[in-house]
Biopython code that builds the backbone (N, CA, C, O; Angstrom):
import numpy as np
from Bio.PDB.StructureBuilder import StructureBuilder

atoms = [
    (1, "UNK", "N", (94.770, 90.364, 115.839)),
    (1, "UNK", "CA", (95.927, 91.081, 116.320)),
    (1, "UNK", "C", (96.978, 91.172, 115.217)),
    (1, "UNK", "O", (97.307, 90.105, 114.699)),
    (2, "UNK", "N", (97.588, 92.369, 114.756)),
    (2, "UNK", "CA", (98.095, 92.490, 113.821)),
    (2, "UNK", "C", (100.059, 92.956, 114.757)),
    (2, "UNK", "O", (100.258, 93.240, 115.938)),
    (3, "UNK", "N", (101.032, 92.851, 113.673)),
    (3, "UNK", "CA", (102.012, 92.921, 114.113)),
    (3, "UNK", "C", (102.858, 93.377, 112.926)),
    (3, "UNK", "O", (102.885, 92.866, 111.807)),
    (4, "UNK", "N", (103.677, 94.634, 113.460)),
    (4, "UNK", "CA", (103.976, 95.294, 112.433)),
    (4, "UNK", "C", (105.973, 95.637, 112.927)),
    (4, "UNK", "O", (106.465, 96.522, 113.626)),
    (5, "UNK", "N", (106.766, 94.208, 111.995)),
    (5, "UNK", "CA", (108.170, 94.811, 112.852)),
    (5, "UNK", "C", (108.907, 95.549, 111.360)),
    (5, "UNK", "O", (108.631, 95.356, 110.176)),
    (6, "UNK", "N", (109.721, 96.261, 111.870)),
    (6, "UNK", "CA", (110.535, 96.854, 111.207)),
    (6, "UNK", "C", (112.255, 96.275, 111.273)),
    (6, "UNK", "O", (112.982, 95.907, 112.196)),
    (7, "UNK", "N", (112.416, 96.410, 109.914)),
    (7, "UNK", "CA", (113.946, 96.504, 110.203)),
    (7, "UNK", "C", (115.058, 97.304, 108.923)),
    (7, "UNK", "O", (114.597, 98.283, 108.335)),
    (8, "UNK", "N", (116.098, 96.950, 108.666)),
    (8, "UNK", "CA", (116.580, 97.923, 108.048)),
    (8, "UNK", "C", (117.490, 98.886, 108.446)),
    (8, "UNK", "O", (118.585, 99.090, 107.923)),
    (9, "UNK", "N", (117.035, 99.438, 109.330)),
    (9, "UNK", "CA", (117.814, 100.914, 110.333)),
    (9, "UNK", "C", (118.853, 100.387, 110.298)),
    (9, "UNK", "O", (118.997, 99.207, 109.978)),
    (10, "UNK", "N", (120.087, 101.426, 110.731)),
    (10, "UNK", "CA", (121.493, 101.370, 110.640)),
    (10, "UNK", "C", (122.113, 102.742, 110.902)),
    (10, "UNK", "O", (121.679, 103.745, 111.468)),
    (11, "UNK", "N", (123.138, 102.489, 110.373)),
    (11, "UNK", "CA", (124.751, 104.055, 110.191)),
    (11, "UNK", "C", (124.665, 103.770, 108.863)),
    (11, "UNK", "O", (124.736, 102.806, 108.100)),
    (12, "UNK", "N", (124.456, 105.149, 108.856)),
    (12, "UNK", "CA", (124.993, 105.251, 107.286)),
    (12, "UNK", "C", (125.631, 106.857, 106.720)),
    (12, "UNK", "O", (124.888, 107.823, 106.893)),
    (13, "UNK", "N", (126.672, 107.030, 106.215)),
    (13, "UNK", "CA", (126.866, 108.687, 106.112)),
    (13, "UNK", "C", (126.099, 109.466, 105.494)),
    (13, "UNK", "O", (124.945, 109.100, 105.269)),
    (14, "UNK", "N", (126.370, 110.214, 105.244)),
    (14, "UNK", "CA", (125.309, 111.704, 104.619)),
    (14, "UNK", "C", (125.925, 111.395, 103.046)),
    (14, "UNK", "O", (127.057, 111.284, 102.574)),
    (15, "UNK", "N", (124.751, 111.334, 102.594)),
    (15, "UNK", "CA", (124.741, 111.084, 100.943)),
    (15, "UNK", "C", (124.425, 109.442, 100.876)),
    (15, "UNK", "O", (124.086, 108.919, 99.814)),
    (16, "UNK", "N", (124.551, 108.779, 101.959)),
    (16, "UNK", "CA", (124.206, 107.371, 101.713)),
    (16, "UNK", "C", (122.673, 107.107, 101.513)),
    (16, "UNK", "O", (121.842, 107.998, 101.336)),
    (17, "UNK", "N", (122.405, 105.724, 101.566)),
    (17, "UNK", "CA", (121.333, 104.862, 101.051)),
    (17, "UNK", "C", (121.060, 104.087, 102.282)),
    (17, "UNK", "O", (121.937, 103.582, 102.983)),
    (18, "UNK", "N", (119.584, 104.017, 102.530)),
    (18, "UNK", "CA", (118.979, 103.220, 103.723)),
    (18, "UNK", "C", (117.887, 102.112, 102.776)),
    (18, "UNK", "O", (117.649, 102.229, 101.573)),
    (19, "UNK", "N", (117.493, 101.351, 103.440)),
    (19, "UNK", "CA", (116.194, 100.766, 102.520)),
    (19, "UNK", "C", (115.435, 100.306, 103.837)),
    (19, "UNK", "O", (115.944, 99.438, 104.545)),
    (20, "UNK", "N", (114.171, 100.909, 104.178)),
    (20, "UNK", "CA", (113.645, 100.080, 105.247)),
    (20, "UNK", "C", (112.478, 98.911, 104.860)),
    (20, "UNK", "O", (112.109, 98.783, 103.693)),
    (21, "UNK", "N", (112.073, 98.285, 105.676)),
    (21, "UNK", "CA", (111.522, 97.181, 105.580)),
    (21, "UNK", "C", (110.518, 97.271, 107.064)),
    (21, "UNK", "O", (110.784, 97.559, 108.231)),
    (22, "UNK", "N", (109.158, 96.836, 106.292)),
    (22, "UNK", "CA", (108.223, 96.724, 107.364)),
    (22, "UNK", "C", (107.619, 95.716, 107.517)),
    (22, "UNK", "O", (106.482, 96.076, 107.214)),
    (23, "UNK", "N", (107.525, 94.142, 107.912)),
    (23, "UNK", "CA", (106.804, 92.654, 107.758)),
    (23, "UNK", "C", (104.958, 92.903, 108.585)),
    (23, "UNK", "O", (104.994, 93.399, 109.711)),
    (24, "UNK", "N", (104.296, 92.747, 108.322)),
    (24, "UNK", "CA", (102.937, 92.809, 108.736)),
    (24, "UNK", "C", (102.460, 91.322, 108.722)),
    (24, "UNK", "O", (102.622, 90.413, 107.907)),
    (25, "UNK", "N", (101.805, 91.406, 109.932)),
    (25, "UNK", "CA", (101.660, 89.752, 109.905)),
    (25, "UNK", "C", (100.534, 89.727, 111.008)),
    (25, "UNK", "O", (100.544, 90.650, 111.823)),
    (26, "UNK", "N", (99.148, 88.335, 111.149)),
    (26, "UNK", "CA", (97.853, 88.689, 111.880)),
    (26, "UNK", "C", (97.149, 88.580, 111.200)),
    (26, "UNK", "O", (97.266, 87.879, 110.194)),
    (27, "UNK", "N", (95.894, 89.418, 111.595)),
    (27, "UNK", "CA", (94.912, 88.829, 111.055)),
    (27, "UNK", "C", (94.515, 90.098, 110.337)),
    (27, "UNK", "O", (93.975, 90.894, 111.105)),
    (28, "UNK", "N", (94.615, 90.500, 109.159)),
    (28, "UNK", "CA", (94.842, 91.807, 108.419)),
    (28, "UNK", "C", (93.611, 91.423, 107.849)),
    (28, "UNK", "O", (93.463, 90.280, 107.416)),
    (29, "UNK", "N", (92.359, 92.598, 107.790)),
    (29, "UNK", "CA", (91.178, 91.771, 106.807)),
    (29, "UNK", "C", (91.389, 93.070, 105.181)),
    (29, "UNK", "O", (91.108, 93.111, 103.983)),
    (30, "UNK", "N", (91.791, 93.576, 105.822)),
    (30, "UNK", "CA", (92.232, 94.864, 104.362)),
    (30, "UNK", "C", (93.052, 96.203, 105.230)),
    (30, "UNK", "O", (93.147, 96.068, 106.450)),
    (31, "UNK", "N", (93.511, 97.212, 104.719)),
    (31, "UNK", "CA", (94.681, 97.989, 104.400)),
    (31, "UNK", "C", (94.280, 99.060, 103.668)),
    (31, "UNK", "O", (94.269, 99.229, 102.449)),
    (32, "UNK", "N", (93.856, 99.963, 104.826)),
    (32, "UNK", "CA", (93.247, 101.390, 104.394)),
    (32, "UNK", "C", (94.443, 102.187, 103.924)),
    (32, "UNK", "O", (94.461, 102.616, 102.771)),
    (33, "UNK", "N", (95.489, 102.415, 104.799)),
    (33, "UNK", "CA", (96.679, 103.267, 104.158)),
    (33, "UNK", "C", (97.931, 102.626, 104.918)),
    (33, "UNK", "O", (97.301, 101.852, 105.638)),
    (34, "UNK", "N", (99.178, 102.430, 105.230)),
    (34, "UNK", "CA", (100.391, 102.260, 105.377)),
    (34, "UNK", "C", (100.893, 103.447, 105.539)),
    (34, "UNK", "O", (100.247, 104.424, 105.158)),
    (35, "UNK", "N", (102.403, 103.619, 106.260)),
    (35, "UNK", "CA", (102.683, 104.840, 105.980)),
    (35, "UNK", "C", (104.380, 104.784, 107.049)),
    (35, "UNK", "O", (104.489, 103.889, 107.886)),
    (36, "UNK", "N", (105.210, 105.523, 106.911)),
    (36, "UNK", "CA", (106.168, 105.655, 107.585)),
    (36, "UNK", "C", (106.526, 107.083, 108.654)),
    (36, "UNK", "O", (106.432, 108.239, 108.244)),
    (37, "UNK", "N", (106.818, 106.825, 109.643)),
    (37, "UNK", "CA", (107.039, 108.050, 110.950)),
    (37, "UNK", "C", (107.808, 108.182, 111.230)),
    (37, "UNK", "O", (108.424, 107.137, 111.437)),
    (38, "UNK", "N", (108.502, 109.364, 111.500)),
    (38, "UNK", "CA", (109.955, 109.409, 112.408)),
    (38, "UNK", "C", (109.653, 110.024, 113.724)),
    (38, "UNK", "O", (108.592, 110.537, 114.083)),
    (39, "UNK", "N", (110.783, 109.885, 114.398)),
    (39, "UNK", "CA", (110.610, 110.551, 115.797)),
    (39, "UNK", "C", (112.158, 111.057, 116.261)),
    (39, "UNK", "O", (112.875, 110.114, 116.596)),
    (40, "UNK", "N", (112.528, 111.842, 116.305)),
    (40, "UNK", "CA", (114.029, 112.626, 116.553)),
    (40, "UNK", "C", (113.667, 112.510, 118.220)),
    (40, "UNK", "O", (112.631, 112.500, 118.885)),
    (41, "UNK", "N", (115.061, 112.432, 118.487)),
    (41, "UNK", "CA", (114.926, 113.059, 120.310)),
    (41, "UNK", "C", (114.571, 114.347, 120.553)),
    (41, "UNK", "O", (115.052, 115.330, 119.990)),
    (42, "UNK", "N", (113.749, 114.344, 121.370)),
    (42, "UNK", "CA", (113.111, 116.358, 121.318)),
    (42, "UNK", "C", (112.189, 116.492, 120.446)),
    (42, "UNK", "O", (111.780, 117.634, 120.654)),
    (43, "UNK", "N", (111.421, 115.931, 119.351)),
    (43, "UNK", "CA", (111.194, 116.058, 118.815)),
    (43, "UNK", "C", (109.695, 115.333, 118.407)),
    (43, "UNK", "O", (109.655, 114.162, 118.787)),
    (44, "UNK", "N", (108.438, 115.806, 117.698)),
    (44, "UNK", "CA", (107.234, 114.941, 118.115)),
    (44, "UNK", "C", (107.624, 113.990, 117.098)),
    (44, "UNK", "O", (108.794, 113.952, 116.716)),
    (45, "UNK", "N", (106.495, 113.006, 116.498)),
    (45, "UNK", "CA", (106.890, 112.185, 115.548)),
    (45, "UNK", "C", (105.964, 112.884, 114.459)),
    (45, "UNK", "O", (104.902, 113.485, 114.626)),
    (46, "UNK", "N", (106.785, 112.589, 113.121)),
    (46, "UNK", "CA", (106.302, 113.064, 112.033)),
    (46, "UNK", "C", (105.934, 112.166, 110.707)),
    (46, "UNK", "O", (106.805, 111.311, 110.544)),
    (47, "UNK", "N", (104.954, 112.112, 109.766)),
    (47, "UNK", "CA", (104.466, 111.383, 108.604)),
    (47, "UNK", "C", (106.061, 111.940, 107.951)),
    (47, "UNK", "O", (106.727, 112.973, 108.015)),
    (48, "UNK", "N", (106.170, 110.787, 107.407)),
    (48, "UNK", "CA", (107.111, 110.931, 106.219)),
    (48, "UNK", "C", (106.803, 110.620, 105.229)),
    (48, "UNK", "O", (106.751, 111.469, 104.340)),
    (49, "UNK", "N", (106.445, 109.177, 104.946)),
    (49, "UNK", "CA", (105.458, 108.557, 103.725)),
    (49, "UNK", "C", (104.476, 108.337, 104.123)),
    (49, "UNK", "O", (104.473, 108.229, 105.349)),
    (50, "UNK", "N", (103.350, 108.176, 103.547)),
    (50, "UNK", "CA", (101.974, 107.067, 103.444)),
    (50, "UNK", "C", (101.881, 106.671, 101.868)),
    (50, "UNK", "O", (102.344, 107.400, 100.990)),
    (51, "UNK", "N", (101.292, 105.552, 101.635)),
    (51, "UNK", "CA", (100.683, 104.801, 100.537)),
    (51, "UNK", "C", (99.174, 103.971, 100.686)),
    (51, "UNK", "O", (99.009, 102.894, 101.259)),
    (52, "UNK", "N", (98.328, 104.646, 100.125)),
    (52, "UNK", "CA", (96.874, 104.310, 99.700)),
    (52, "UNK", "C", (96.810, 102.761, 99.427)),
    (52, "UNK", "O", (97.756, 102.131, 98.956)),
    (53, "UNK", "N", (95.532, 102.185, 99.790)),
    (53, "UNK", "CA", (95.058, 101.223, 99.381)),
    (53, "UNK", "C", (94.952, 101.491, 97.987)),
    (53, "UNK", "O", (94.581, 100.479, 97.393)),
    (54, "UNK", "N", (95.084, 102.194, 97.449)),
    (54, "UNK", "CA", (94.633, 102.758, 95.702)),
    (54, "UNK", "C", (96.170, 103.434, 95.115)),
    (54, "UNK", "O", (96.393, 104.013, 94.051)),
    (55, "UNK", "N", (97.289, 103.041, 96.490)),
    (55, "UNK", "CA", (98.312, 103.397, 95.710)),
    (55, "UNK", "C", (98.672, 104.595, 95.565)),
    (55, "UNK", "O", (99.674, 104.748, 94.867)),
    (56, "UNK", "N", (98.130, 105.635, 96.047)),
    (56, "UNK", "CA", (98.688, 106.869, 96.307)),
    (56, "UNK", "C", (98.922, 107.268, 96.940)),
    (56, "UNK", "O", (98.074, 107.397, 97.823)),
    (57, "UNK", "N", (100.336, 107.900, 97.173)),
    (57, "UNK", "CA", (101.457, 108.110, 97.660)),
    (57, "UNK", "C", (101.569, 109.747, 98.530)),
    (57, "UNK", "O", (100.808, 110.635, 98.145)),
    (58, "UNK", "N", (102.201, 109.933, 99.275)),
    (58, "UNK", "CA", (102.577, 111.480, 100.035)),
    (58, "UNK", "C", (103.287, 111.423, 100.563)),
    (58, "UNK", "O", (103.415, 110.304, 101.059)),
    (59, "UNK", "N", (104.397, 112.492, 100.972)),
    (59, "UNK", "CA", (105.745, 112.434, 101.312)),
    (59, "UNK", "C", (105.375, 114.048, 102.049)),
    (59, "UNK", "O", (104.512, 114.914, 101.910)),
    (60, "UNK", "N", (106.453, 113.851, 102.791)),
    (60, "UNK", "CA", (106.804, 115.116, 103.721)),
    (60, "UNK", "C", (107.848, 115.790, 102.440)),
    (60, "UNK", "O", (108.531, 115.280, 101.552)),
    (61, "UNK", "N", (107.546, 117.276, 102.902)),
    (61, "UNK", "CA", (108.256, 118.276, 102.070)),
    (61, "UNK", "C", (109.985, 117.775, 102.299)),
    (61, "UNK", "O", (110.680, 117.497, 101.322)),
    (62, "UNK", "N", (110.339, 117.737, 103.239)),
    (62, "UNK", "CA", (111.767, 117.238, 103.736)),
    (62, "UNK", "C", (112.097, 115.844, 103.090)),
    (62, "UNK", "O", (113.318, 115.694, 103.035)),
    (63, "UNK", "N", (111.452, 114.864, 102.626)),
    (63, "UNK", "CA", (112.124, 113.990, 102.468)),
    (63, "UNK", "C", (111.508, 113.698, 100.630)),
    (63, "UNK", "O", (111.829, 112.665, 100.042)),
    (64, "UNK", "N", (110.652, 114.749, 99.979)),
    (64, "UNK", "CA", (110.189, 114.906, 98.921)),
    (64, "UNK", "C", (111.394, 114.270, 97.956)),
    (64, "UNK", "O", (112.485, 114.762, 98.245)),
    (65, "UNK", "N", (111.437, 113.506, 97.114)),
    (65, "UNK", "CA", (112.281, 113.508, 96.102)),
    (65, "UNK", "C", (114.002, 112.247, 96.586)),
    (65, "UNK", "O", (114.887, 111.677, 95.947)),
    (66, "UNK", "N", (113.691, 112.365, 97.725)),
    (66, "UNK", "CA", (115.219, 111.242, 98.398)),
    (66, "UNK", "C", (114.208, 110.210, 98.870)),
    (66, "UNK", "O", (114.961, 109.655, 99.670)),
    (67, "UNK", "N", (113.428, 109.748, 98.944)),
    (67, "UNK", "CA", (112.843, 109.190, 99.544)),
    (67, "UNK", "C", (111.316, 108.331, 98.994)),
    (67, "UNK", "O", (110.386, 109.118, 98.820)),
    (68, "UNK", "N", (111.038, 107.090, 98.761)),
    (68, "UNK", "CA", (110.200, 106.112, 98.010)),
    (68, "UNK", "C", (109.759, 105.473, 98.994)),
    (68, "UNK", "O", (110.451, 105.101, 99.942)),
    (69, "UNK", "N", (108.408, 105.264, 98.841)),
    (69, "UNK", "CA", (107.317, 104.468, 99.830)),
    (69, "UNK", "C", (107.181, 103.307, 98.658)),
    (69, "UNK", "O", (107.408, 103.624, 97.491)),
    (70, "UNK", "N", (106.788, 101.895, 99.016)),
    (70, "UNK", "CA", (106.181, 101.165, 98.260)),
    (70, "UNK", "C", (105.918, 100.278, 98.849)),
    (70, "UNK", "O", (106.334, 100.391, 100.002)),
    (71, "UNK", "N", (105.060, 98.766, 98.544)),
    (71, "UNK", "CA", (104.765, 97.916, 99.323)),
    (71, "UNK", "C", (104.477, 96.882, 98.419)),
    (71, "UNK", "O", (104.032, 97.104, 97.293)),
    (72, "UNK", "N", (104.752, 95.563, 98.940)),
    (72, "UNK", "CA", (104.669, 94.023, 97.844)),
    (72, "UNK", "C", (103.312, 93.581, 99.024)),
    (72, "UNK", "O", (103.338, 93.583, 100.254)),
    (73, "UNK", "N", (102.431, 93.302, 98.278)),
    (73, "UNK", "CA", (101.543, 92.668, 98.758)),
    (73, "UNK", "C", (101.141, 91.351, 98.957)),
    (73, "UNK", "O", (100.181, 90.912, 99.589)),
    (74, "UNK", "N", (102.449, 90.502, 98.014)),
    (74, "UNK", "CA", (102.756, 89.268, 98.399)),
    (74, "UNK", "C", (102.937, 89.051, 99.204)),
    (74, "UNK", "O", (102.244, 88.179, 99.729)),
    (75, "UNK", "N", (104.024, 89.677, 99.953)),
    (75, "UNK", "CA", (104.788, 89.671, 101.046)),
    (75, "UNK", "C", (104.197, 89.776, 102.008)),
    (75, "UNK", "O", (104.322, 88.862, 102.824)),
    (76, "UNK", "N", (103.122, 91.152, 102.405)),
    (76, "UNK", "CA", (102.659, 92.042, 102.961)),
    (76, "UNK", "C", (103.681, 92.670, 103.646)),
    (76, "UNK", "O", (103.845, 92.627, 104.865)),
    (77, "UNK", "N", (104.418, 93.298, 102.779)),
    (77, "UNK", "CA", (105.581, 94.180, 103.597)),
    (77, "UNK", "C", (105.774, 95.615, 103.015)),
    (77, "UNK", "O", (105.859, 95.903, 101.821)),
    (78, "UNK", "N", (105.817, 96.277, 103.853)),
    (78, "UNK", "CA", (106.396, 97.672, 103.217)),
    (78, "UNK", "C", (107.857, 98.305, 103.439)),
    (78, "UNK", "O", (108.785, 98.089, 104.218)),
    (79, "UNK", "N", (107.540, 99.453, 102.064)),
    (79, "UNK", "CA", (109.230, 99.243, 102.190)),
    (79, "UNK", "C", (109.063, 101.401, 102.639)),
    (79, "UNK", "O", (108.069, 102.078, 102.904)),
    (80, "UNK", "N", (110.532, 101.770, 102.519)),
    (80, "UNK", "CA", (110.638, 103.172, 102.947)),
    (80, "UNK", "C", (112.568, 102.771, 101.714)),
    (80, "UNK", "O", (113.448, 102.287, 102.426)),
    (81, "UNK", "N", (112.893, 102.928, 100.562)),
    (81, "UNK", "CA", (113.596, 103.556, 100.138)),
    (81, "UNK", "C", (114.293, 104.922, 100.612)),
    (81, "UNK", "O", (113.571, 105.919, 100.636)),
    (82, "UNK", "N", (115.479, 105.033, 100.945)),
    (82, "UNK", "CA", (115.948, 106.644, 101.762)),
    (82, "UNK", "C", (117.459, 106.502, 100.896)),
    (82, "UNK", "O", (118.408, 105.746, 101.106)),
    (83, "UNK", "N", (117.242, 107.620, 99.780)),
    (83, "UNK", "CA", (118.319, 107.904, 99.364)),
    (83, "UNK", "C", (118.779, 109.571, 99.680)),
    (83, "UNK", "O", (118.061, 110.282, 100.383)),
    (84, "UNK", "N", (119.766, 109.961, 99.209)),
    (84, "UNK", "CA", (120.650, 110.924, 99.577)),
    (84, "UNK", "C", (120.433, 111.753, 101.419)),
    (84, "UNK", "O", (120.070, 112.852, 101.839)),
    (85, "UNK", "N", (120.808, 110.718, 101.905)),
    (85, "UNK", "CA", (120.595, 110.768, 103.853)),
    (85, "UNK", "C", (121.238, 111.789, 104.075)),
    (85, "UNK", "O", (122.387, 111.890, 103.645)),
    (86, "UNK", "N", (120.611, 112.846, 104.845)),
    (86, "UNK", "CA", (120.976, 113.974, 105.786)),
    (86, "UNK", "C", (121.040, 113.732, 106.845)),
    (86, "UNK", "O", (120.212, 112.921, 107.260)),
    (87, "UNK", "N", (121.973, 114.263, 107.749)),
    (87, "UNK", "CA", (122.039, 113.795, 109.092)),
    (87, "UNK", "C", (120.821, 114.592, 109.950)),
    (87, "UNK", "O", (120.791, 114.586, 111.181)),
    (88, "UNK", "N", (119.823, 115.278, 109.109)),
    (88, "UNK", "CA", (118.570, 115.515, 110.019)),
    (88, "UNK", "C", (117.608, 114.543, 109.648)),
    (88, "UNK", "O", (116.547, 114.717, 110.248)),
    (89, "UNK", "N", (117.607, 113.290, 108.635)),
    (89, "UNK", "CA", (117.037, 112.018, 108.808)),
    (89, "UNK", "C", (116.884, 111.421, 110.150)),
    (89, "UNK", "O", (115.784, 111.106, 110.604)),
    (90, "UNK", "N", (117.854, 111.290, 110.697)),
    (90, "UNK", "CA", (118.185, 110.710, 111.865)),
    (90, "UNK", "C", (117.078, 110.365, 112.676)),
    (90, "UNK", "O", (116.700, 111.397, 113.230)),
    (91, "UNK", "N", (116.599, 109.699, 112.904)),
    (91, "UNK", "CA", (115.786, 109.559, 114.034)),
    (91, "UNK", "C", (115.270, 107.759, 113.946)),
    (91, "UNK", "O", (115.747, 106.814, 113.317)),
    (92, "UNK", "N", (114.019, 107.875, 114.952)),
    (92, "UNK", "CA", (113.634, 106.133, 114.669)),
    (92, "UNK", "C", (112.351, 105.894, 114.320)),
    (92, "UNK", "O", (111.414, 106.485, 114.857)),
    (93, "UNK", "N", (112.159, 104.719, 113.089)),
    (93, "UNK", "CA", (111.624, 105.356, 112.132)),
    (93, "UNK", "C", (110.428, 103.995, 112.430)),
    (93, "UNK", "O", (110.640, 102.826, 112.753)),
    (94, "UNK", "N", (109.135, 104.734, 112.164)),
    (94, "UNK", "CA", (108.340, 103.758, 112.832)),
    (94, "UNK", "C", (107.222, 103.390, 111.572)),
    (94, "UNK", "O", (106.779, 104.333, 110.916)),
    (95, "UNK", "N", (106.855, 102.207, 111.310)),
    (95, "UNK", "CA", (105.760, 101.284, 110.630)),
    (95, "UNK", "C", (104.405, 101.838, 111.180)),
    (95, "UNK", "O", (104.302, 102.213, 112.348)),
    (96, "UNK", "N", (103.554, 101.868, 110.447)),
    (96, "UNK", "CA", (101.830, 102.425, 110.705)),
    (96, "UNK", "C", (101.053, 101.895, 109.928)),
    (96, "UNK", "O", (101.531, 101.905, 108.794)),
    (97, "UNK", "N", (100.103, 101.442, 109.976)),
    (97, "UNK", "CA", (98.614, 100.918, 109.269)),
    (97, "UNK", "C", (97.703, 101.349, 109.735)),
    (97, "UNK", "O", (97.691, 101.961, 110.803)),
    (98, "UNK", "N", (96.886, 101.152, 109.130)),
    (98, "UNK", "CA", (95.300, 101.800, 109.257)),
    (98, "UNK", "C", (94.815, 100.799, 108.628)),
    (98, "UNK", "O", (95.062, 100.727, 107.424)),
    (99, "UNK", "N", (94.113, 99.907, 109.172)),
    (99, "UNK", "CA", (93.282, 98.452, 108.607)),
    (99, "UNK", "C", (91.462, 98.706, 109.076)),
    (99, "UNK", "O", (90.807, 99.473, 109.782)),
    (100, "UNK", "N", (91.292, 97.842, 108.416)),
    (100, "UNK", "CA", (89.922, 97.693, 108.708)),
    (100, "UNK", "C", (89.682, 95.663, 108.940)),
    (100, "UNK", "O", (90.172, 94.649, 108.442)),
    (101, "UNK", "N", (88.793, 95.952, 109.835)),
    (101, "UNK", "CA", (87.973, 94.386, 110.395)),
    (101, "UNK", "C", (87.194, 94.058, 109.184)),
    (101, "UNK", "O", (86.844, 94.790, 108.259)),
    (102, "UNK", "N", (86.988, 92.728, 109.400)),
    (102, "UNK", "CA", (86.359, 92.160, 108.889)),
    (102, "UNK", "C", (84.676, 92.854, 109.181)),
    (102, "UNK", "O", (83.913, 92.939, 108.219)),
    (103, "UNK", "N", (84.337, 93.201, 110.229)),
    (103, "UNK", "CA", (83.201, 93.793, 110.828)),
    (103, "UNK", "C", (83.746, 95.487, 110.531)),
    (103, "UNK", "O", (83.259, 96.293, 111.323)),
    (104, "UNK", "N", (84.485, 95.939, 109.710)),
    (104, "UNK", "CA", (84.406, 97.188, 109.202)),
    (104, "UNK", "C", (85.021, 98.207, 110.592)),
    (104, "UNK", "O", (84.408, 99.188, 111.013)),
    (105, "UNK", "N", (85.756, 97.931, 110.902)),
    (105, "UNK", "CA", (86.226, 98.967, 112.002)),
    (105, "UNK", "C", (87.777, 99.092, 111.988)),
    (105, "UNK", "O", (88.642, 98.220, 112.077)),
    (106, "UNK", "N", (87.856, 100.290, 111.866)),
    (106, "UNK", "CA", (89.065, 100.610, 111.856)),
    (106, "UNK", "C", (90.334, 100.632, 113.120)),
    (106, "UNK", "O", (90.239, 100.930, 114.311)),
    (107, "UNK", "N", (91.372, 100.243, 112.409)),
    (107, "UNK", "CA", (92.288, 100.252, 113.392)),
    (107, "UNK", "C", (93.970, 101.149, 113.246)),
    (107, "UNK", "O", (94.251, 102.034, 112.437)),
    (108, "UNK", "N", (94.522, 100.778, 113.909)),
    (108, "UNK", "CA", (96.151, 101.801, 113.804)),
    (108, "UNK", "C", (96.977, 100.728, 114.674)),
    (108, "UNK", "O", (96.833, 100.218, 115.785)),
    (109, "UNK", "N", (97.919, 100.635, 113.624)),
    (109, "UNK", "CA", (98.808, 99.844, 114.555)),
    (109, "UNK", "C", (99.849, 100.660, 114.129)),
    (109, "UNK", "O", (99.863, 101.614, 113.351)),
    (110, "UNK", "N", (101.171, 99.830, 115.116)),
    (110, "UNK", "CA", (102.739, 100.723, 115.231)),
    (110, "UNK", "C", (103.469, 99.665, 115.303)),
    (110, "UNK", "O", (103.211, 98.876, 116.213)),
    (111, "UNK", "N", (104.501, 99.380, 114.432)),
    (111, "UNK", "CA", (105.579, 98.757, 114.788)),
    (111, "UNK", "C", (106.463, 99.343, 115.952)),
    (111, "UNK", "O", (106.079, 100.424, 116.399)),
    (112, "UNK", "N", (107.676, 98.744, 116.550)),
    (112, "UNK", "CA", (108.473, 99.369, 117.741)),
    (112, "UNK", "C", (109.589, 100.041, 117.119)),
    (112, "UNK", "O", (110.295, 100.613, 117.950)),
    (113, "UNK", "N", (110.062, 100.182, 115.656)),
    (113, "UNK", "CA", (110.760, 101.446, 115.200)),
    (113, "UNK", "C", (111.907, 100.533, 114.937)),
    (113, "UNK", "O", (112.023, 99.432, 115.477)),
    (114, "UNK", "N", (112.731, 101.030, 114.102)),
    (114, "UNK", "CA", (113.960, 101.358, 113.444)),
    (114, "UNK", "C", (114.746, 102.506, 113.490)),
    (114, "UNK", "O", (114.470, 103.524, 112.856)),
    (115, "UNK", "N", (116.045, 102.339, 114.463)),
    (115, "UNK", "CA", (116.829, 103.535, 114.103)),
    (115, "UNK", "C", (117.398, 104.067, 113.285)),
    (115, "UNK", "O", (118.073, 103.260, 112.647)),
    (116, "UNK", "N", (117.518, 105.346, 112.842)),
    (116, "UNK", "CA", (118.353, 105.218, 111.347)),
    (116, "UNK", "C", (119.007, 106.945, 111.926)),
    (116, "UNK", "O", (118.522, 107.988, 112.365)),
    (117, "UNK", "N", (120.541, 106.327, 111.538)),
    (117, "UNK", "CA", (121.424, 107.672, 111.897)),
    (117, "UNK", "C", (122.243, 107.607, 110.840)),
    (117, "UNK", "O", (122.766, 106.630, 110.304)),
    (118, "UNK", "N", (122.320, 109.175, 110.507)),
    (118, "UNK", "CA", (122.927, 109.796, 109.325)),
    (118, "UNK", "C", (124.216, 110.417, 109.688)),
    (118, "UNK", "O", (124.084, 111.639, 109.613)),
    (119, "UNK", "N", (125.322, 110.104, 110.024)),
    (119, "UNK", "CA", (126.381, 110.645, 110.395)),
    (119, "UNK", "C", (127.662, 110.580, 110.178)),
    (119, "UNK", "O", (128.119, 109.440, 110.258)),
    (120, "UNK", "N", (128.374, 111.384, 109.939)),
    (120, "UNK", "CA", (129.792, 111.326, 109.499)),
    (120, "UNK", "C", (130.999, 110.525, 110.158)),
    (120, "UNK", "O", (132.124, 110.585, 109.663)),
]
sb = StructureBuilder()
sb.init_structure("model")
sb.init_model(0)
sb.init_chain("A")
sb.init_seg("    ")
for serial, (resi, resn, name, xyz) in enumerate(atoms, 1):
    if name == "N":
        sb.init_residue(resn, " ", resi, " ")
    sb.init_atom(name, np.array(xyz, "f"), 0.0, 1.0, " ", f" {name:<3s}", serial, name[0])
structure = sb.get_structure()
């Protein structure tokens, strides 16, 4: 059973700096991809980042260039960097894995989210 919390979220104005944080913790046997989601009210939830077991990286066109995925594997934590915040950031921002078993089967987990509002 794997467990994926988030934290980080906050207020922050438009042009500010967020840094999120994702702790993973369980029985992790490897780490197909990671990745970060948002979800606006009204709105479905969307990939923002992912990062590869091999380290490669993808970003949503919207958050292209303000925005850094990375992860310490010491730790086993991932991070979501969010610089120059638009108040259409806004939403709550959710942790994802894609692991594999020890017996080779894949899984998806979700942290319960981080809010993050961009507002004046």
């Amino acid at each position: 059973q794997v467990q994926l919390v988030e934290s980080g979220g906050g207020l922050v104005q438009p042009g500010g700096s967020l840094r999120l944080s994702c702790a993973a913790s369980g029985s992790i046997f490897g780490i197909n991809a990671m990745g970060w989601y948002r979800q606006a009210p009204g709105k479905e939830r969307e990939l923002v980042a992912s990062i590869t077991s091999a380290d490669t990286t993808t970003y949503a066109d919207s958050v292209k260039g303000r925005f850094t995925i990375s992860r310490d594997n010491a730790k086993n934590t991932l991070y979501l960097q969010m610089n120059s915040l638009k108040p259409e950031d806004t939403a709550v921002y959710y942790c994802h894995m894609n692991s594999r078993s020890q017996w080779a089967r894949e899984n998806n987990y979700w942290g319960r989210g981080t809010q993050v509002t961009v507002s004046s």
